[in-house]
N, CA, C and O atoms as CSV, one atom per row, in Angstrom:
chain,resi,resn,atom,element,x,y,z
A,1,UNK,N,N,-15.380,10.887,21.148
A,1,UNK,CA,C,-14.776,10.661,19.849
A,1,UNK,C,C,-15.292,9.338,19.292
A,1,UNK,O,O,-15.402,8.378,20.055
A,2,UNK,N,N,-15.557,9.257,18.236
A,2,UNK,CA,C,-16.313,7.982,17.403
A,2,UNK,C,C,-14.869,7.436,16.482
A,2,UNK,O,O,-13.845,8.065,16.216
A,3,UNK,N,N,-15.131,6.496,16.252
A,3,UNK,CA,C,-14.590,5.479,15.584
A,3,UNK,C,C,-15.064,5.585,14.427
A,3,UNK,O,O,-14.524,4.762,13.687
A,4,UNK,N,N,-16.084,6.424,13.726
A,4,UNK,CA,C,-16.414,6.015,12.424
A,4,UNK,C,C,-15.581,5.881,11.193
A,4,UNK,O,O,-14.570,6.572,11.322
A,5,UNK,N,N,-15.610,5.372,10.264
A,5,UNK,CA,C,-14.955,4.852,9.228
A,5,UNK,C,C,-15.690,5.399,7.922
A,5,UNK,O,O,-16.647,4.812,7.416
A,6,UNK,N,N,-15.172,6.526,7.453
A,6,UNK,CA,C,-15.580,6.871,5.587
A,6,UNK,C,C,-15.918,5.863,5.074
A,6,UNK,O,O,-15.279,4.841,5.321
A,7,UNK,N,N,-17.050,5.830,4.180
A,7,UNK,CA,C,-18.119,5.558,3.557
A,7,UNK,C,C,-17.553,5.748,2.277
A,7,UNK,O,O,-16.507,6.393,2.356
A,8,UNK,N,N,-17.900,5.380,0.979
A,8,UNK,CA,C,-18.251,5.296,-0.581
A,8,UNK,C,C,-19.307,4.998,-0.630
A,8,UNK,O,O,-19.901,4.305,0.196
A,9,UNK,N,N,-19.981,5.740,-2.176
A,9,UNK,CA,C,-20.823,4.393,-2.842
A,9,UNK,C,C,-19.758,3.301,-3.186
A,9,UNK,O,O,-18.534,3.381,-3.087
A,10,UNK,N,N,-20.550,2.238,-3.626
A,10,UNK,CA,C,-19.960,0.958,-4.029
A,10,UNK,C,C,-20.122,1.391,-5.270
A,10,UNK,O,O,-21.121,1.884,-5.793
A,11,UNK,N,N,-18.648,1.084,-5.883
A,11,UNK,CA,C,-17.797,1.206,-7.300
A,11,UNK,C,C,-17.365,2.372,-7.536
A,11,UNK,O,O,-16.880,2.772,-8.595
A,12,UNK,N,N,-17.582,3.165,-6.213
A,12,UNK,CA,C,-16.558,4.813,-6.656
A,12,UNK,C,C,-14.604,4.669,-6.345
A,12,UNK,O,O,-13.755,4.012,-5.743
A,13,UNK,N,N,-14.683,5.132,-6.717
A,13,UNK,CA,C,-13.084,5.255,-6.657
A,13,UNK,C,C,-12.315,5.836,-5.684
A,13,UNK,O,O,-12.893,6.898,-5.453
A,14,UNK,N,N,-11.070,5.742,-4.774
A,14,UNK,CA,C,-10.900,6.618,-3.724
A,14,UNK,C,C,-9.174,6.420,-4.012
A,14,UNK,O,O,-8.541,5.594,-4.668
A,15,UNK,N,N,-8.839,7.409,-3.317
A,15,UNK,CA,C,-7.204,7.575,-3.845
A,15,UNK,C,C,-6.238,6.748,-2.713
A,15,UNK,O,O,-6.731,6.708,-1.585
A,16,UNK,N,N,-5.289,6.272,-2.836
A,16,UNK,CA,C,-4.519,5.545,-1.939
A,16,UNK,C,C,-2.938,6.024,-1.969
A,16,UNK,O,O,-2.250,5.758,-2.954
A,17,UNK,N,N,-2.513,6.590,-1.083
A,17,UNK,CA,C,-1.185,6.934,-0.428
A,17,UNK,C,C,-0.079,5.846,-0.003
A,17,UNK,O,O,-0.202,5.193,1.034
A,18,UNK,N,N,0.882,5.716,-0.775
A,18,UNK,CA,C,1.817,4.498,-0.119
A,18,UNK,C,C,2.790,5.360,0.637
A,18,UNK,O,O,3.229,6.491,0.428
A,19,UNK,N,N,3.014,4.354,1.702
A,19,UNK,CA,C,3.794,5.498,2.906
A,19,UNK,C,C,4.770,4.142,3.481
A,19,UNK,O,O,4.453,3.189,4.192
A,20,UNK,N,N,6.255,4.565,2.754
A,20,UNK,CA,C,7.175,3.644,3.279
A,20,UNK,C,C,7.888,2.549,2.153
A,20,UNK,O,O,7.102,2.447,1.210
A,21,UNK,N,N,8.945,1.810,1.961
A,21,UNK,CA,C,8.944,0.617,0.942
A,21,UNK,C,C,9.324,1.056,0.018
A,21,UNK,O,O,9.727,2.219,0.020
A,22,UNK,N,N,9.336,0.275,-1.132
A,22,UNK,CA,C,9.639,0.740,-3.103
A,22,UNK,C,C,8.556,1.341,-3.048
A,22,UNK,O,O,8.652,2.318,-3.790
A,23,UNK,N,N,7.381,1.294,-2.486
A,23,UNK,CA,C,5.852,2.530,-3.376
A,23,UNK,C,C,5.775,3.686,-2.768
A,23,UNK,O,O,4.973,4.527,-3.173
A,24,UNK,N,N,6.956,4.037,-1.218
A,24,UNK,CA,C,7.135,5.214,-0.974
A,24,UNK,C,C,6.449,6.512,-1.853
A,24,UNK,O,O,6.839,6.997,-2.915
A,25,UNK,N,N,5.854,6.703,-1.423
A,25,UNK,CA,C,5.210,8.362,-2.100
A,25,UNK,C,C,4.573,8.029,-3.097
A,25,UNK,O,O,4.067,9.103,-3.423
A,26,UNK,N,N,4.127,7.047,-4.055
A,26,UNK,CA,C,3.462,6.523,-4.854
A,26,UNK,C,C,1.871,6.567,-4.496
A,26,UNK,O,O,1.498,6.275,-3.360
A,27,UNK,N,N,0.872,6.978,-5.603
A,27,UNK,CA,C,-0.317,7.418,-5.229
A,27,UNK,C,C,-1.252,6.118,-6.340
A,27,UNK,O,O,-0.710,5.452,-7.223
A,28,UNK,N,N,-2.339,6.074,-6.052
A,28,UNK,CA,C,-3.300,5.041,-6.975
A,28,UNK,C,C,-4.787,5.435,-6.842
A,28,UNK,O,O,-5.260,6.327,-6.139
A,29,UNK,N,N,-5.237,4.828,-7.428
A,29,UNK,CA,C,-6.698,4.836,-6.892
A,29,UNK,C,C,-7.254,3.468,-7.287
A,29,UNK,O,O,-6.798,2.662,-8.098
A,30,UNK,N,N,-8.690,3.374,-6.283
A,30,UNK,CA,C,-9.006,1.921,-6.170
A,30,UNK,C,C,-10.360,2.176,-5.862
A,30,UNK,O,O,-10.928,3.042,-5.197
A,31,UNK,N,N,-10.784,1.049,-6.617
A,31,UNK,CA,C,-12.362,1.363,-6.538
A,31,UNK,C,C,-12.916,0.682,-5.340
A,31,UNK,O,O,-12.350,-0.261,-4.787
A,32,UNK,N,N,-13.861,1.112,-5.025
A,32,UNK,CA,C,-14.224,0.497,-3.362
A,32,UNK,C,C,-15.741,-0.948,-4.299
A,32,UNK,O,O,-16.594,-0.939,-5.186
A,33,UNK,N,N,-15.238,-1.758,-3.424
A,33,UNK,CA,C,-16.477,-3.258,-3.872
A,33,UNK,C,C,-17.081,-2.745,-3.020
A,33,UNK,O,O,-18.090,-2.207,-3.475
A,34,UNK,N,N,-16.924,-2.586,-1.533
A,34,UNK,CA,C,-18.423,-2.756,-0.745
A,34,UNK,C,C,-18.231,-1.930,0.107
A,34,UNK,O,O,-17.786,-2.258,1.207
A,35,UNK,N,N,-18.600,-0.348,-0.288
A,35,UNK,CA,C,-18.716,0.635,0.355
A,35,UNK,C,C,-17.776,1.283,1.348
A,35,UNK,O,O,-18.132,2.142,2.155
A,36,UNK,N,N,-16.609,0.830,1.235
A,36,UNK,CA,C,-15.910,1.048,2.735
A,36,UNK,C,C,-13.958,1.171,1.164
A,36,UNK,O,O,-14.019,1.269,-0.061
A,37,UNK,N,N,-12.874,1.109,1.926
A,37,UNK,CA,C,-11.863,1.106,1.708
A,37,UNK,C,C,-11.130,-0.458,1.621
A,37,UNK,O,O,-11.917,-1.394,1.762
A,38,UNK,N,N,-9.795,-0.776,1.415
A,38,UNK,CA,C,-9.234,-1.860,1.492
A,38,UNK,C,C,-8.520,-1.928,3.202
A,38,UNK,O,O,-8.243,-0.765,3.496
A,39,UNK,N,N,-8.293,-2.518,3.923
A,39,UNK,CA,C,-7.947,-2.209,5.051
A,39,UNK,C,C,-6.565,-2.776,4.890
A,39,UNK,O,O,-5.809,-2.475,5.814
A,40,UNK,N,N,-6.055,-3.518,3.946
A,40,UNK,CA,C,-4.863,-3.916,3.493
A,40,UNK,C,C,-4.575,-4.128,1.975
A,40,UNK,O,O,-5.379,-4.712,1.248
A,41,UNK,N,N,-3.246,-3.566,1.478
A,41,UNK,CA,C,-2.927,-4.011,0.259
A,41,UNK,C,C,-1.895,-4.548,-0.313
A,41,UNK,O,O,-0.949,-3.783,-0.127
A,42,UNK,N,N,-1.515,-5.612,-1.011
A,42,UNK,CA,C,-0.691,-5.589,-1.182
A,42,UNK,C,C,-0.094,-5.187,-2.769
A,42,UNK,O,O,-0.838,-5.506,-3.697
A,43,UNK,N,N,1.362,-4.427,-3.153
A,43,UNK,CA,C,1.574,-4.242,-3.927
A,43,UNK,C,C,2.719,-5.329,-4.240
A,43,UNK,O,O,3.364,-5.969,-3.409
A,44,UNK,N,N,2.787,-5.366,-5.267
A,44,UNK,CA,C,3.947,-6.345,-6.234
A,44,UNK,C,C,5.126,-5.662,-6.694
A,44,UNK,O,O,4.905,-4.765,-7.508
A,45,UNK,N,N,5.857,-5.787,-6.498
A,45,UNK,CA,C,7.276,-4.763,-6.859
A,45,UNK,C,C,8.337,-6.065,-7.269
A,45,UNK,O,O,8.490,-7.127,-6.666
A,46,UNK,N,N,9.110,-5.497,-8.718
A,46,UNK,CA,C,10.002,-6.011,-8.991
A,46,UNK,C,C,11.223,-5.958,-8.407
A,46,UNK,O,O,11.746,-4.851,-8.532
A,47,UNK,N,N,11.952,-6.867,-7.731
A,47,UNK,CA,C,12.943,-6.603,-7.074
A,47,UNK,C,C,14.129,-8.051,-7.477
A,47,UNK,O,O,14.046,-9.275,-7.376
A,48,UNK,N,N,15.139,-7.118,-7.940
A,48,UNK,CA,C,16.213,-8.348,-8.618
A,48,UNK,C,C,15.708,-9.144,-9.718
A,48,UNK,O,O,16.363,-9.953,-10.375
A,49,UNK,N,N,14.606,-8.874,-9.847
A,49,UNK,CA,C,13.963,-9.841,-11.408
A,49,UNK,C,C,13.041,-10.512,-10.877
A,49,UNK,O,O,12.363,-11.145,-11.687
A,50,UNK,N,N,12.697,-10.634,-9.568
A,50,UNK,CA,C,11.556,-11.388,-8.682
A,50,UNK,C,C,10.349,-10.736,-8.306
A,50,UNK,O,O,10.596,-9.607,-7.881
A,51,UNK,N,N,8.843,-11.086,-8.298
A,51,UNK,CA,C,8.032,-10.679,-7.977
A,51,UNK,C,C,7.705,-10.680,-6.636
A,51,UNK,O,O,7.108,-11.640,-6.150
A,52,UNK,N,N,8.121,-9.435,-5.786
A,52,UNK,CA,C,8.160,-9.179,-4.548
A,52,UNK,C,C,6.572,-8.556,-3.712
A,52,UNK,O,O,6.197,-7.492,-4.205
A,53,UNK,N,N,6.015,-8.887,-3.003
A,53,UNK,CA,C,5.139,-9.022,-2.183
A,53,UNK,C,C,5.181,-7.718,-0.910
A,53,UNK,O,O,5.997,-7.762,0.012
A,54,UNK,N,N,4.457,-6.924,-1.020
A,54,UNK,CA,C,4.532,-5.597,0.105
A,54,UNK,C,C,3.379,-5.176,0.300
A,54,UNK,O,O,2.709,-4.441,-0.425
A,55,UNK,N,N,2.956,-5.925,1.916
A,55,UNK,CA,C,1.863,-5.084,2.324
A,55,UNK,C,C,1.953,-4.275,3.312
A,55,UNK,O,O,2.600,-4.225,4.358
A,56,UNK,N,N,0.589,-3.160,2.379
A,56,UNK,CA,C,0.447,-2.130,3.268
A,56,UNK,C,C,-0.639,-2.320,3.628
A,56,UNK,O,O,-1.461,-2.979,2.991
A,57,UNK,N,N,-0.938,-1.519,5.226
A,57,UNK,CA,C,-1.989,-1.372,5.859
A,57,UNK,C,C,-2.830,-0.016,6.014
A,57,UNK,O,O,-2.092,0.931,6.286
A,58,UNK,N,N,-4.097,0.297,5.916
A,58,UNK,CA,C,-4.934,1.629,6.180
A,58,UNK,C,C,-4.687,2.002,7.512
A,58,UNK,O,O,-4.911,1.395,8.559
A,59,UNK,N,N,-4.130,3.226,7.272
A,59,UNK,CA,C,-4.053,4.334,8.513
A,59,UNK,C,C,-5.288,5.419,8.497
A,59,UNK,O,O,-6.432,5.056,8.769
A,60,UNK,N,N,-4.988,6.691,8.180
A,60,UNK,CA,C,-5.858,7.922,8.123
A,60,UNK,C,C,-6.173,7.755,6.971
A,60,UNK,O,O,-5.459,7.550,5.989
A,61,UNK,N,N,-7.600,7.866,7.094
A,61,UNK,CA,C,-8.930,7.870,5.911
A,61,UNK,C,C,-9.717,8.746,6.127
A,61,UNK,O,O,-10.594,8.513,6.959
A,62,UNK,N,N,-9.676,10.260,5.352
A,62,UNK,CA,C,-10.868,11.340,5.545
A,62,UNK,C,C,-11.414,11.369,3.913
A,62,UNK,O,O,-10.940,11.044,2.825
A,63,UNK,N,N,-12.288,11.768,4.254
A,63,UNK,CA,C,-12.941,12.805,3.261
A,63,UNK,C,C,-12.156,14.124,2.720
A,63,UNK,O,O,-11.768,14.981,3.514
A,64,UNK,N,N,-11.953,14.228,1.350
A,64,UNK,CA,C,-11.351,15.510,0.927
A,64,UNK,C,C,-12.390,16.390,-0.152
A,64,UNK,O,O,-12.343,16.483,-1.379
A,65,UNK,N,N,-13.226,16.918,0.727
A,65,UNK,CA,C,-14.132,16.955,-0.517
A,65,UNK,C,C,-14.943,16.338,-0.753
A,65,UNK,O,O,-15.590,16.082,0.263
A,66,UNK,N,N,-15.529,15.667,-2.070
A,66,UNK,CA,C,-16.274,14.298,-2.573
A,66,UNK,C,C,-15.541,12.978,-2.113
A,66,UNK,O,O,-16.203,11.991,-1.792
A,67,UNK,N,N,-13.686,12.978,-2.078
A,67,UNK,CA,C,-13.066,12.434,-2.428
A,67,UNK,C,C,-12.447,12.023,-1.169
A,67,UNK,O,O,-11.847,12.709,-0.341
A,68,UNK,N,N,-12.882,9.935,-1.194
A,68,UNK,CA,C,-11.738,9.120,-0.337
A,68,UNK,C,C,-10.469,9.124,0.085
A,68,UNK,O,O,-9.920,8.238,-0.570
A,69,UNK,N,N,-9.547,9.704,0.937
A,69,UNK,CA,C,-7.763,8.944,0.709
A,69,UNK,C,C,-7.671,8.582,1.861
A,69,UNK,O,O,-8.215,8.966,2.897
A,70,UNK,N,N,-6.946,7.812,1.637
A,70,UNK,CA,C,-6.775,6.763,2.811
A,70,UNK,C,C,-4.802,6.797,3.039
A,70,UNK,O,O,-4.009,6.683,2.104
A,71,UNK,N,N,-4.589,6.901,3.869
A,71,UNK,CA,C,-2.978,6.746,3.730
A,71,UNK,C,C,-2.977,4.890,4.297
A,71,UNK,O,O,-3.706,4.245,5.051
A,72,UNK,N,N,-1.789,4.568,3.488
A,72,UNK,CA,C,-1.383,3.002,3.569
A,72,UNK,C,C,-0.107,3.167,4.350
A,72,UNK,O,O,0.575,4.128,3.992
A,73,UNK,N,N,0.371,2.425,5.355
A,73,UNK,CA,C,1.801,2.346,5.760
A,73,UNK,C,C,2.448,0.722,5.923
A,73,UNK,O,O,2.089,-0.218,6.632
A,74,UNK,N,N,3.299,0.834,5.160
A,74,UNK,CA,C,4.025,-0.511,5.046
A,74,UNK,C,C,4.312,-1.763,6.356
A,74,UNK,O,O,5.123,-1.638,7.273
A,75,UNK,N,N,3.688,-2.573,6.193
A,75,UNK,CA,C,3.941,-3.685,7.207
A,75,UNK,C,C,4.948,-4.456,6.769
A,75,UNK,O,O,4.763,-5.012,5.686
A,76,UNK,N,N,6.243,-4.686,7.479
A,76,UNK,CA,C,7.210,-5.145,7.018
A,76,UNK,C,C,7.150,-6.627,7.499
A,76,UNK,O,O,7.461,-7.593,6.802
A,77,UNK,N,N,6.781,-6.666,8.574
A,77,UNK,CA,C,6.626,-8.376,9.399
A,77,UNK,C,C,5.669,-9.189,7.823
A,77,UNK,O,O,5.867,-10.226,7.190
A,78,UNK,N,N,4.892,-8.351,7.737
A,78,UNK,CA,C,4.080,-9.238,6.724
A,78,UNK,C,C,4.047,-9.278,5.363
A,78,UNK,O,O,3.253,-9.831,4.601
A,79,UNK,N,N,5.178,-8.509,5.129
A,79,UNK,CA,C,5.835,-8.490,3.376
A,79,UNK,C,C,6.802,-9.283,3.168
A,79,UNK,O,O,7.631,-9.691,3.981
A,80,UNK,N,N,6.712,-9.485,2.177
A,80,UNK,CA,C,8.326,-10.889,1.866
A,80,UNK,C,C,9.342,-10.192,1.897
A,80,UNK,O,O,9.591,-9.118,1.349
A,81,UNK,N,N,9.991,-10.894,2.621
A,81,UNK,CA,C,11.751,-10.856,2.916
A,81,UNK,C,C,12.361,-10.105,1.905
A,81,UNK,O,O,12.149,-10.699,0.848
A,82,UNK,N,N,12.872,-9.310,1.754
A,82,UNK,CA,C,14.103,-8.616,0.665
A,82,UNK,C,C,15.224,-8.808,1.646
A,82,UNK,O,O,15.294,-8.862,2.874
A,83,UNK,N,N,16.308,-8.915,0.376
A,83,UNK,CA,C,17.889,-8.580,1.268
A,83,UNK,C,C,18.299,-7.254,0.996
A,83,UNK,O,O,17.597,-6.600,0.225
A,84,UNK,N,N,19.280,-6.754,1.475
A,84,UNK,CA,C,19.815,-5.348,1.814
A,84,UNK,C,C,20.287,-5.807,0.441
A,84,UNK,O,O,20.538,-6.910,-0.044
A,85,UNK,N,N,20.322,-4.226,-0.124
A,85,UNK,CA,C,20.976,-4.081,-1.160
A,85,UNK,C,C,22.924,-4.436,-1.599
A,85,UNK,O,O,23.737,-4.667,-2.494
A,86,UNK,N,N,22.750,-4.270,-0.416
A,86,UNK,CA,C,24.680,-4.719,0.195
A,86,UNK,C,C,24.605,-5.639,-0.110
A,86,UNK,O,O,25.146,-5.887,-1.188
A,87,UNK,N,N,23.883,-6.780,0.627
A,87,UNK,CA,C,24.027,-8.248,0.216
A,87,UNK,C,C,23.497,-8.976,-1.226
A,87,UNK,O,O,23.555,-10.200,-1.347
A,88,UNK,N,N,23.099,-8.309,-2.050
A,88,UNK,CA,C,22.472,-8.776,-3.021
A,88,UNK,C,C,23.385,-8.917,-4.371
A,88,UNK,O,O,24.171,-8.030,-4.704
A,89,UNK,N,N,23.217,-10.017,-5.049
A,89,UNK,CA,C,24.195,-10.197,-6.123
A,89,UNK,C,C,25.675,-10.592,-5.580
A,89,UNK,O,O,26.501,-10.584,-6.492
A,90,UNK,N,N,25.911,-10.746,-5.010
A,90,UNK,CA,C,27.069,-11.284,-4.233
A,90,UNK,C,C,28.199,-12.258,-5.401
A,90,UNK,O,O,29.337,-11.981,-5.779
A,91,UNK,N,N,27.407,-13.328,-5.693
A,91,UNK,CA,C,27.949,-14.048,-6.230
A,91,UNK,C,C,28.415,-13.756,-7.423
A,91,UNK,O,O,28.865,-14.586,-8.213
A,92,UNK,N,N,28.284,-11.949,-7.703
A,92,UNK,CA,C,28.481,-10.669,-8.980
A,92,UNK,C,C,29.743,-10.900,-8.790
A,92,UNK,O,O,30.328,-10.875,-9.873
A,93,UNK,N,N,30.558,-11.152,-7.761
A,93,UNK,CA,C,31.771,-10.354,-6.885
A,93,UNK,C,C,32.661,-11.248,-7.383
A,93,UNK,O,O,33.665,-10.688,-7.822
A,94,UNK,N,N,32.665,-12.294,-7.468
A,94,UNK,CA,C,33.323,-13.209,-7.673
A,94,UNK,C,C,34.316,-13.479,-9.007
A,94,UNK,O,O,34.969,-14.519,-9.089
């Protein structure tokens, strides 16, 4: 079994799968700079009025066809902190 890693030309486009988080099931596409995929991404999500930080990492990357997808799955150690929705606004309560 090989290790190889899908290929692009450089500046084609390939589709990206968010798996997990606020981008749960959320799809994109992204153009490849240098022939290969992003091996991490992060997305920006509004959360409470704050610009929140969520990266995902490349899992399964085939060929579908002509066409790149890569599934992303959420790294939580390395995304910014959110609080539980329970705890949030608190000081609402008051």
């Amino acid at each position: 079994m090989t290790d190889s890693k899908p290929t692009v030309a450089e500046g084609s486009e390939y589709v990206v799968f968010f798996e997990g988080g606020p981008s749960d099931g959320r799809t994109d596409t992204r153009i490849s700079t240098n022939g290969s995929y992003d091996e991490e991404i992060v997305d920006y999500v509004l959360i409470d009025g704050l610009e929140t930080g969520f990266v995902y990492t490349a899992g399964e990357a085939k060929m579908v066809g002509e066409q790149l997808q890569v599934h992303y799955s959420l790294d939580v150690k390395d995304s910014d902190p959110v609080d539980d929705p329970e705890d949030r606004n608190d000081d609402l309560d008051n």
